[in-house]
C-alpha positions as CSV (number, residue, x, y, z in Angstrom):
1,X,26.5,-63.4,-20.9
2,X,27.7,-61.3,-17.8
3,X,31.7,-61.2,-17.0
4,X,33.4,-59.6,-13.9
5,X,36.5,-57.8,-15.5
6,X,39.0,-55.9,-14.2
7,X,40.5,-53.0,-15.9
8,X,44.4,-51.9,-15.5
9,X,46.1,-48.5,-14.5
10,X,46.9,-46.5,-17.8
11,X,51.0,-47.7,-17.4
12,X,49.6,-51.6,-18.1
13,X,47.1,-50.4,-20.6
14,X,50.0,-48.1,-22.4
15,X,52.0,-51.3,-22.6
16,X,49.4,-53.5,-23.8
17,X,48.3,-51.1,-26.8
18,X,52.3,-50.7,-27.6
19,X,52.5,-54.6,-27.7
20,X,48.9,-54.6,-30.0
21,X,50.7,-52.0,-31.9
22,X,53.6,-53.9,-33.3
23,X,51.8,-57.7,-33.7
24,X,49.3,-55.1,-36.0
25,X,52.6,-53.8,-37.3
26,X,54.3,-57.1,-38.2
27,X,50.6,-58.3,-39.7
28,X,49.4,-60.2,-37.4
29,X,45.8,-59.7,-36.0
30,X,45.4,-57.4,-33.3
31,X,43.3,-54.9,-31.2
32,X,45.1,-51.6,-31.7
33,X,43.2,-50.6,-34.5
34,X,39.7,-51.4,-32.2
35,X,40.2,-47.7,-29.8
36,X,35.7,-48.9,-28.3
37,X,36.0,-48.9,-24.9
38,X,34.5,-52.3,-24.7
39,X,38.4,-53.6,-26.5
40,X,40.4,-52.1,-23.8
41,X,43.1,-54.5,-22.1
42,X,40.9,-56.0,-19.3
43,X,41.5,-58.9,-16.9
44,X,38.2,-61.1,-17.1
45,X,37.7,-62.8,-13.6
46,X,34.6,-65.2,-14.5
47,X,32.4,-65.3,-17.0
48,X,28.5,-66.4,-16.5
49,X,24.7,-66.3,-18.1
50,X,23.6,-64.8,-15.2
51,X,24.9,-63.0,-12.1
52,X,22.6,-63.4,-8.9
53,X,21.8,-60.3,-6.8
54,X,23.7,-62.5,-3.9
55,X,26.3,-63.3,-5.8
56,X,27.1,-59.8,-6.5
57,X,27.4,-58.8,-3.3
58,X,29.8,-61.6,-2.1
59,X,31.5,-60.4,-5.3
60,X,31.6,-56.4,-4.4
61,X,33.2,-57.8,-0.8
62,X,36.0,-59.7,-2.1
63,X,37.0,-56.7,-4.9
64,X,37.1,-54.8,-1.9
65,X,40.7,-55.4,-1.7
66,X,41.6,-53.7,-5.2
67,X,44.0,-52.5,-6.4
68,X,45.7,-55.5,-6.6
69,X,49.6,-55.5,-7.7
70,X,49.9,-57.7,-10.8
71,X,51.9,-58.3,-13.2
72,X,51.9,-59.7,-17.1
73,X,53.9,-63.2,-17.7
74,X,53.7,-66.0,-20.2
75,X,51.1,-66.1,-22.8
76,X,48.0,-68.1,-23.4
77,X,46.2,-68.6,-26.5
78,X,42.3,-69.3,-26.3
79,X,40.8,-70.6,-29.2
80,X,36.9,-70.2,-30.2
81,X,35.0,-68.1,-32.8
82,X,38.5,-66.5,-32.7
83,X,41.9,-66.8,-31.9
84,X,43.3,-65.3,-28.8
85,X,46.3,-64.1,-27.5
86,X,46.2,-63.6,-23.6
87,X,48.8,-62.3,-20.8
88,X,48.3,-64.3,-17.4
89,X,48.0,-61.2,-14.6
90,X,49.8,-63.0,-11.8
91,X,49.0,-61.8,-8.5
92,X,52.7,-60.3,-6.7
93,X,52.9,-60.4,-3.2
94,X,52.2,-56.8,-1.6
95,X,55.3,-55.3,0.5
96,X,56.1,-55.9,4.2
């Protein structure tokens, strides 16, 4: 499995571990006990079995245009081997 993730600045990801923090707090499941790097707060564009050598450059173009300004809203709630609990990142317009 291959997956195209985007990582946030360390504000969003300070926010994210606070919010882990207290649903581990008031006992429900969470990631703030789970410090691996591959648990960090990420944004996961696509996921994929494979990821073509052309496809990856198309790819590297169009994140060209990062940093991107988003911001967390809403929840979602994917279910699966797991249960979980997901912030939107909803792309704000840029200035000017």
């Amino acid at each position: 499995m291959r997956t195209v993730e985007l990582l946030p600045d360390e504000a969003t990801e300070a926010r994210v571990r606070r919010v882990w923090g207290r649903l581990a707090e008031s006992g429900m499941p969470s990631l703030a006990a789970h410090r691996q790097a591959t648990n960090r707060p990420h944004l996961t564009l696509t996921t994929a079995s494979e990821l073509p050598w052309d496809v990856r450059s198309a790819l590297a173009e169009a994140l060209s245009a990062l940093p991107l300004p988003l911001r967390l809203e809403g929840t979602l709630r994917f279910e699966g081997r797991t249960s979980v609990l997901a912030w939107p990142g909803v792309l704000r317009p840029r200035p000017g």
